[in-house]
N, CA, C and O atoms as CSV, one atom per row, in Angstrom:
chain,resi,resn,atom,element,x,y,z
A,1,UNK,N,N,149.087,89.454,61.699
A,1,UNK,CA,C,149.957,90.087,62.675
A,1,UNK,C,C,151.401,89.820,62.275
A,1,UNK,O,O,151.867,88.684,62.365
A,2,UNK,N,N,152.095,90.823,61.846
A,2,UNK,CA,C,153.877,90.949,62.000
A,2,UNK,C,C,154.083,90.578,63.515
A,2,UNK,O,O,153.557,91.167,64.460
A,3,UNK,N,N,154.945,89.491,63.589
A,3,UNK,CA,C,155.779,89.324,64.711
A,3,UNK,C,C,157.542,89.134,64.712
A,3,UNK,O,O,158.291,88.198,64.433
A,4,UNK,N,N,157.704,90.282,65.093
A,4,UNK,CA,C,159.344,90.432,64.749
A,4,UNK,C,C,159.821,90.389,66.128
A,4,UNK,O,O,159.113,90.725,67.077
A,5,UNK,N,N,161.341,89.865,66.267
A,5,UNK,CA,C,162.550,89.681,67.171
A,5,UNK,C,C,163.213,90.956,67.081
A,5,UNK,O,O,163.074,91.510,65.991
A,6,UNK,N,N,163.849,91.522,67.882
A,6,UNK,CA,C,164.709,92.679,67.933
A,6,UNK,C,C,165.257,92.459,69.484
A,6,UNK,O,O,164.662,91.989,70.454
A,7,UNK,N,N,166.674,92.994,69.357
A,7,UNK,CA,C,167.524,93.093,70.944
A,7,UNK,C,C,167.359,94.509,71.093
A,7,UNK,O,O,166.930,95.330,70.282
A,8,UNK,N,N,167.880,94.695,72.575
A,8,UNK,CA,C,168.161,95.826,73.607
A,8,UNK,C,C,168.510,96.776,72.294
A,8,UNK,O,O,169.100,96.293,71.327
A,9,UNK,N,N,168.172,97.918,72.329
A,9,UNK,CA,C,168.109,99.158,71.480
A,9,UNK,C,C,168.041,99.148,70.287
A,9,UNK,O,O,168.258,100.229,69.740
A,10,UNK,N,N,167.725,97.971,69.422
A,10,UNK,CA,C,167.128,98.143,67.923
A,10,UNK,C,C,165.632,98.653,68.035
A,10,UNK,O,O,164.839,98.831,68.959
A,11,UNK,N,N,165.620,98.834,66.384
A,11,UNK,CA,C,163.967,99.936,66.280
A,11,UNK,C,C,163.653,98.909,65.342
A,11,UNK,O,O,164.315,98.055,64.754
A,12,UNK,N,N,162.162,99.317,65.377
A,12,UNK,CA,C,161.018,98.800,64.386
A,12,UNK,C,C,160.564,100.096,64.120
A,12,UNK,O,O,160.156,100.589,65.171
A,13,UNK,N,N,160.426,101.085,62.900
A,13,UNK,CA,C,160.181,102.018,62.400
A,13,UNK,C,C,158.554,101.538,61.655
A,13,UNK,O,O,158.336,100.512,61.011
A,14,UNK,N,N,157.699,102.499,61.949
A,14,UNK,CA,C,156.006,102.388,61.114
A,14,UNK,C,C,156.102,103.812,60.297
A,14,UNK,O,O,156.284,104.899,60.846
A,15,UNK,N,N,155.969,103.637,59.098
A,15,UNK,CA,C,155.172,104.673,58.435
A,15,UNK,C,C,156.246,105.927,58.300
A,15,UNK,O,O,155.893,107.081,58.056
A,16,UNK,N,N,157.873,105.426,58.540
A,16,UNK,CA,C,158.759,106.607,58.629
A,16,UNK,C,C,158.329,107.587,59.522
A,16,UNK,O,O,158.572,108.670,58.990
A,17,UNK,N,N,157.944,107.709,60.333
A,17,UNK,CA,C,157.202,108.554,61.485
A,17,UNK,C,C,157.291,108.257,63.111
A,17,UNK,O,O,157.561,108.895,64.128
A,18,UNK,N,N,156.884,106.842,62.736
A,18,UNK,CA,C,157.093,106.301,64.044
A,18,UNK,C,C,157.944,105.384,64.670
A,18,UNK,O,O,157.747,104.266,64.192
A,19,UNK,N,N,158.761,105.383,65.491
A,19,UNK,CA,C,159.770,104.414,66.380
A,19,UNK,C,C,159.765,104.112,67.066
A,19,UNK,O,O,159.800,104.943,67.973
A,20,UNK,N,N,159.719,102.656,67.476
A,20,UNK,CA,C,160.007,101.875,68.583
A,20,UNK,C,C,160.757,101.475,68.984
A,20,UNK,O,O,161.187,100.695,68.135
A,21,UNK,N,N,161.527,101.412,70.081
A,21,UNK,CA,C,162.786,100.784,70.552
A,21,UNK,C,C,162.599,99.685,71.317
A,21,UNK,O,O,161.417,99.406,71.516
A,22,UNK,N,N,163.278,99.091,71.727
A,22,UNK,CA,C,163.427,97.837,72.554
A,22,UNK,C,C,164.396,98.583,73.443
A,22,UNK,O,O,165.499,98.807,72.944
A,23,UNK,N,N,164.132,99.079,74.895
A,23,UNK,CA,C,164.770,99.587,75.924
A,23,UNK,C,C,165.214,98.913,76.949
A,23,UNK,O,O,166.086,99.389,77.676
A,24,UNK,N,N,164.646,97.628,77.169
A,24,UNK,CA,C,165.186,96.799,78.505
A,24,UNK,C,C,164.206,95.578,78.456
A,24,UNK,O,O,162.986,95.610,78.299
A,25,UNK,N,N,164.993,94.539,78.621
A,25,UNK,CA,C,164.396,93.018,79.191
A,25,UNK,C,C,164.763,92.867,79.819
A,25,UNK,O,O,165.968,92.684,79.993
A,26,UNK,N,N,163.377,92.852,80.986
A,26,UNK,CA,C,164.198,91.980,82.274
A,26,UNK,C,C,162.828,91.247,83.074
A,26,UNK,O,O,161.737,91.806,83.187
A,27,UNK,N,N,163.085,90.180,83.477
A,27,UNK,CA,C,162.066,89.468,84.206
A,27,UNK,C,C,160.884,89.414,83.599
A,27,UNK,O,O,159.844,89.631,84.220
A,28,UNK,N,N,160.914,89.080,82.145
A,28,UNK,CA,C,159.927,88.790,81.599
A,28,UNK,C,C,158.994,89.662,80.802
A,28,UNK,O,O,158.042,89.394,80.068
A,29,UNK,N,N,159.455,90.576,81.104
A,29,UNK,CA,C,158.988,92.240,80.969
A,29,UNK,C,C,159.748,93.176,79.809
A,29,UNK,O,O,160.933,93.408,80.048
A,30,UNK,N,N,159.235,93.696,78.668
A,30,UNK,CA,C,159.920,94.046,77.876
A,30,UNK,C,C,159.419,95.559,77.883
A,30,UNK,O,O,158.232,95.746,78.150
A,31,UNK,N,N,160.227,96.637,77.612
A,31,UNK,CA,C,160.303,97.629,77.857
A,31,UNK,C,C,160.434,98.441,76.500
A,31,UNK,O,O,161.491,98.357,75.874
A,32,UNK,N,N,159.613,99.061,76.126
A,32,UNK,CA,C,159.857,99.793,75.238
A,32,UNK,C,C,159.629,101.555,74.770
A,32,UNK,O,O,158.802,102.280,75.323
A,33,UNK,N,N,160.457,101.953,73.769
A,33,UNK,CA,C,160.367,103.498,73.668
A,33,UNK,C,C,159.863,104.231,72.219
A,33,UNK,O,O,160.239,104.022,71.066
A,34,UNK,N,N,158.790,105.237,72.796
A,34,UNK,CA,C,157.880,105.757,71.363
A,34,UNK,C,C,158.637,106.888,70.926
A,34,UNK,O,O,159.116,107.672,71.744
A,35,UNK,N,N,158.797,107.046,69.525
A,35,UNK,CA,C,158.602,108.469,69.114
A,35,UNK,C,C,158.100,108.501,67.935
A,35,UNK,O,O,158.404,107.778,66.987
A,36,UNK,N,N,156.948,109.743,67.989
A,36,UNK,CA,C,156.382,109.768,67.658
A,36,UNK,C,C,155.828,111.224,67.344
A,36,UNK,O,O,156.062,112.092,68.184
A,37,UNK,N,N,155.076,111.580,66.142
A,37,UNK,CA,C,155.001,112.987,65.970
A,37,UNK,C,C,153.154,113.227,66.690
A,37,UNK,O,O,152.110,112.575,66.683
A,38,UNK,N,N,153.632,114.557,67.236
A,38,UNK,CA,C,152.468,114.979,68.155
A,38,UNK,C,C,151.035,114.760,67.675
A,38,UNK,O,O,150.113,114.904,68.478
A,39,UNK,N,N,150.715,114.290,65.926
A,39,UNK,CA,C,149.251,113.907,65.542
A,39,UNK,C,C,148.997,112.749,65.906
A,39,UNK,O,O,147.824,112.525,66.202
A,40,UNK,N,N,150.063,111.546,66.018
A,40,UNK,CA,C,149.898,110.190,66.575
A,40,UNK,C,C,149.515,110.363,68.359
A,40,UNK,O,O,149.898,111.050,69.306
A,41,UNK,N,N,148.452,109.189,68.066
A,41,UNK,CA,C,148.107,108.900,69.555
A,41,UNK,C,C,148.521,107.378,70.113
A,41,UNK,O,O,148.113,106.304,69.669
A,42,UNK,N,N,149.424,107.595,71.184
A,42,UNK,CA,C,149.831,106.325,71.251
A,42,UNK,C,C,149.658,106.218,72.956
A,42,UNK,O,O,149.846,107.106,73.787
A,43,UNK,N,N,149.224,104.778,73.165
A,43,UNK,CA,C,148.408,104.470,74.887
A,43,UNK,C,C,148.255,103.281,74.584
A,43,UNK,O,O,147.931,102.763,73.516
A,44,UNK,N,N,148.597,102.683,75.960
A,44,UNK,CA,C,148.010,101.444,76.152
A,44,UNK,C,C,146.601,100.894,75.627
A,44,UNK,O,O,145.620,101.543,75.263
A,45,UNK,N,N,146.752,99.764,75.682
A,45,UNK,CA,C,145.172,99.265,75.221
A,45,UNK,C,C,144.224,99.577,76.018
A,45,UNK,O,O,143.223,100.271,75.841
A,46,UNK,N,N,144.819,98.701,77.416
A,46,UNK,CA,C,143.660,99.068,78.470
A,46,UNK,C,C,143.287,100.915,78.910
A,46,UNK,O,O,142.299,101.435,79.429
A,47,UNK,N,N,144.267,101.343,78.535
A,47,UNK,CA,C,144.018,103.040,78.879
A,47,UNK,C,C,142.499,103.228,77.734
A,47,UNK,O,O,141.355,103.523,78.080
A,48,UNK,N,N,143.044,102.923,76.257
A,48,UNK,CA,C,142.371,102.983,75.243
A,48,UNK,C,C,140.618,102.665,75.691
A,48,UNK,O,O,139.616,103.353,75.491
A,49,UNK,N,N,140.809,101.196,76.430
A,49,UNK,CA,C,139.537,100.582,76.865
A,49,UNK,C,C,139.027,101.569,77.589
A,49,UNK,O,O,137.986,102.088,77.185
A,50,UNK,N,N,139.418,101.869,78.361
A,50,UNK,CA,C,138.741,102.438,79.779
A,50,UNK,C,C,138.197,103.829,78.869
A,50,UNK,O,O,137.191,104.468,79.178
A,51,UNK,N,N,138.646,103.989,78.273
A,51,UNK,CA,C,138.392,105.788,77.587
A,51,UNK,C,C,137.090,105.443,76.872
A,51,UNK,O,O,136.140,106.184,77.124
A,52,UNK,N,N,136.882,104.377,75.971
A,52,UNK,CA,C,135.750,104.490,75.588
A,52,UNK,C,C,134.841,103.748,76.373
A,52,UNK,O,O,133.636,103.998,76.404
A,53,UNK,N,N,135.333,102.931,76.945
A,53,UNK,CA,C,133.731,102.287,78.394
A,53,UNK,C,C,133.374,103.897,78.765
A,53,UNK,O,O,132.255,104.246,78.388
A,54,UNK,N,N,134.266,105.028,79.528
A,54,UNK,CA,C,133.824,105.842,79.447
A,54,UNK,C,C,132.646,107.082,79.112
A,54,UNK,O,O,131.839,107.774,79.732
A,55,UNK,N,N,133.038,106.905,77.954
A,55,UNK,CA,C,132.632,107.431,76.312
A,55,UNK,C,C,131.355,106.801,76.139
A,55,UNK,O,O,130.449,107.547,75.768
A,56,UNK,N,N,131.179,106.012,76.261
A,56,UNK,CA,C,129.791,104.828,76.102
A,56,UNK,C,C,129.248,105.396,77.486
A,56,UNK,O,O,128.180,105.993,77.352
A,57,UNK,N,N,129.578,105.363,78.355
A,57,UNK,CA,C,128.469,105.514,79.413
A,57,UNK,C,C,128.484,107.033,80.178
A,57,UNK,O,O,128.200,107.245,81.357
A,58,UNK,N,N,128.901,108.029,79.150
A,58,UNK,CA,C,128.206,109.147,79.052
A,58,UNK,C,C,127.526,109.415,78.116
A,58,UNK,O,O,126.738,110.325,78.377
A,59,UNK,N,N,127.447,108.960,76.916
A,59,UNK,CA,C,126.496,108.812,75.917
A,59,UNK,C,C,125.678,108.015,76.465
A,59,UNK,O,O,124.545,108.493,76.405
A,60,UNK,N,N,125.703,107.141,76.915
A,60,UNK,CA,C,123.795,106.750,77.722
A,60,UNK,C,C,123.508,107.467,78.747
A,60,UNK,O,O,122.521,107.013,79.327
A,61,UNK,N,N,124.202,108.962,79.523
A,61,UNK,CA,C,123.543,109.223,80.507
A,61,UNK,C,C,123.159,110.256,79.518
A,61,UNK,O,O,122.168,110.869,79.915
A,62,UNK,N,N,123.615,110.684,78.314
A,62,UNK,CA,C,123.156,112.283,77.957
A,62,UNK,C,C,121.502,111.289,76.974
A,62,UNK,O,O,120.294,111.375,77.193
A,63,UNK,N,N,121.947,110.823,76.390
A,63,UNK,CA,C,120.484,109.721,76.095
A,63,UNK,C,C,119.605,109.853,76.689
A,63,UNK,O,O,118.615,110.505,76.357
A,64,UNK,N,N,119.806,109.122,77.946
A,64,UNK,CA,C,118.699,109.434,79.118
A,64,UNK,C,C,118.218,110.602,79.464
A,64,UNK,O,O,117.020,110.762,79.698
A,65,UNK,N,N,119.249,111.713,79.546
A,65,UNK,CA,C,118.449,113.067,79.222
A,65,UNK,C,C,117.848,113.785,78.117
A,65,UNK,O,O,117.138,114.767,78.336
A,66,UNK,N,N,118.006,113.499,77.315
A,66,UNK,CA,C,117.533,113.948,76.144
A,66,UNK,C,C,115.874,113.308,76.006
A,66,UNK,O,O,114.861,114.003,75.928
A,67,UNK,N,N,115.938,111.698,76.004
A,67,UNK,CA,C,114.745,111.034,76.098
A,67,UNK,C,C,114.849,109.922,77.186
A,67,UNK,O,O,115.492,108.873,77.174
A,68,UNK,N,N,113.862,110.567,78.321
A,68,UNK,CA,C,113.568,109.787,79.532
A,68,UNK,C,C,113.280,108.652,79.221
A,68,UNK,O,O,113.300,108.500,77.999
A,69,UNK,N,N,112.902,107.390,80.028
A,69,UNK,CA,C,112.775,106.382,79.620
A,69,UNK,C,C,111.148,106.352,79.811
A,69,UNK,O,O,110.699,107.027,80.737
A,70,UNK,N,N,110.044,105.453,78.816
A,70,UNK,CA,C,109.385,105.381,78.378
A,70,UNK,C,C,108.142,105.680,79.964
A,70,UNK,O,O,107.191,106.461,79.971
A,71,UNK,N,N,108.522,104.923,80.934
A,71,UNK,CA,C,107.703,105.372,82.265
A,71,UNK,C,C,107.521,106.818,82.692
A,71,UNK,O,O,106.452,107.260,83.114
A,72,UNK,N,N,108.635,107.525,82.554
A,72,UNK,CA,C,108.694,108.967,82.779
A,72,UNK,C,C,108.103,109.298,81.814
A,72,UNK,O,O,107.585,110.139,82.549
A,73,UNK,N,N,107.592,109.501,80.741
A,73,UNK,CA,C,107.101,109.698,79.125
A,73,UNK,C,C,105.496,109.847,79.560
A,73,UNK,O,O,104.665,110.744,79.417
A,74,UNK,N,N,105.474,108.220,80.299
A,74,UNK,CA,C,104.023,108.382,80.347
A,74,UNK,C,C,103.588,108.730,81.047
A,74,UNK,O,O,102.448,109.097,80.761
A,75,UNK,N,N,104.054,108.962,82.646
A,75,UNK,CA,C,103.616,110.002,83.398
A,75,UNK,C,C,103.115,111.147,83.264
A,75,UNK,O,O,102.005,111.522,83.643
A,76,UNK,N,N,104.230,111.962,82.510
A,76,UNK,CA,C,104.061,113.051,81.921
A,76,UNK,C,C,102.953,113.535,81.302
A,76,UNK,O,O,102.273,114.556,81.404
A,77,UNK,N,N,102.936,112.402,80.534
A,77,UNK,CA,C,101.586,112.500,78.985
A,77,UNK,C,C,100.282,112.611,80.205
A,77,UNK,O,O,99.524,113.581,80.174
A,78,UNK,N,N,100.088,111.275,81.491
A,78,UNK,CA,C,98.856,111.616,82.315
A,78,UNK,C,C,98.743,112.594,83.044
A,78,UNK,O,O,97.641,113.024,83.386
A,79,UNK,N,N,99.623,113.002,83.329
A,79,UNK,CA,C,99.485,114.345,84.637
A,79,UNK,C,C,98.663,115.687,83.611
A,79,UNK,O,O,97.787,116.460,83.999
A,80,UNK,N,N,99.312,115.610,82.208
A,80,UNK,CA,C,98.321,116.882,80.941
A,80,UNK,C,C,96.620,116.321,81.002
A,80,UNK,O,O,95.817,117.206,80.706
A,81,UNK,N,N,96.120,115.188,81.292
A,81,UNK,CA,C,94.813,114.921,81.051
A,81,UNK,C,C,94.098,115.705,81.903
A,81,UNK,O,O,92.867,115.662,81.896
């Protein structure tokens, strides 16, 4: 991990593309500003999190539809006898 110092309106530049500013400290709280070109995706972590907990638990409900779980299976299979 790079850990760099910067004051109120200096940048940390990534990849010539992207910029960060340092916009305001106050109360502990540091404030900062993106730019960034419209192919970059930039979000919080926890936004990030929540999107794929998401993502994960619609892929186990389409799962579950696709292939019932093994009790429903065998029902099925007895009700054909």
């Amino acid at each position: 991990m790079l850990v760099l110092t910067r004051r109120i309106g200096e940048e940390i530049v990534i990849d010539d593309t992207i910029r960060i500013t340092v916009v305001a400290v106050q109360r502990g709280r540091v404030r900062l500003g993106f730019t960034a070109p419209p192919s970059a995706s930039v979000v919080r972590r926890e936004v990030l999190e929540r999107r794929a907990a998401e993502a994960a638990g619609t892929a186990n409900r389409l799962q579950e539809f696709i292939e019932p779980p093994a009790s429903h299976a065998h029902t099925s299979a007895t009700a054909k006898e």
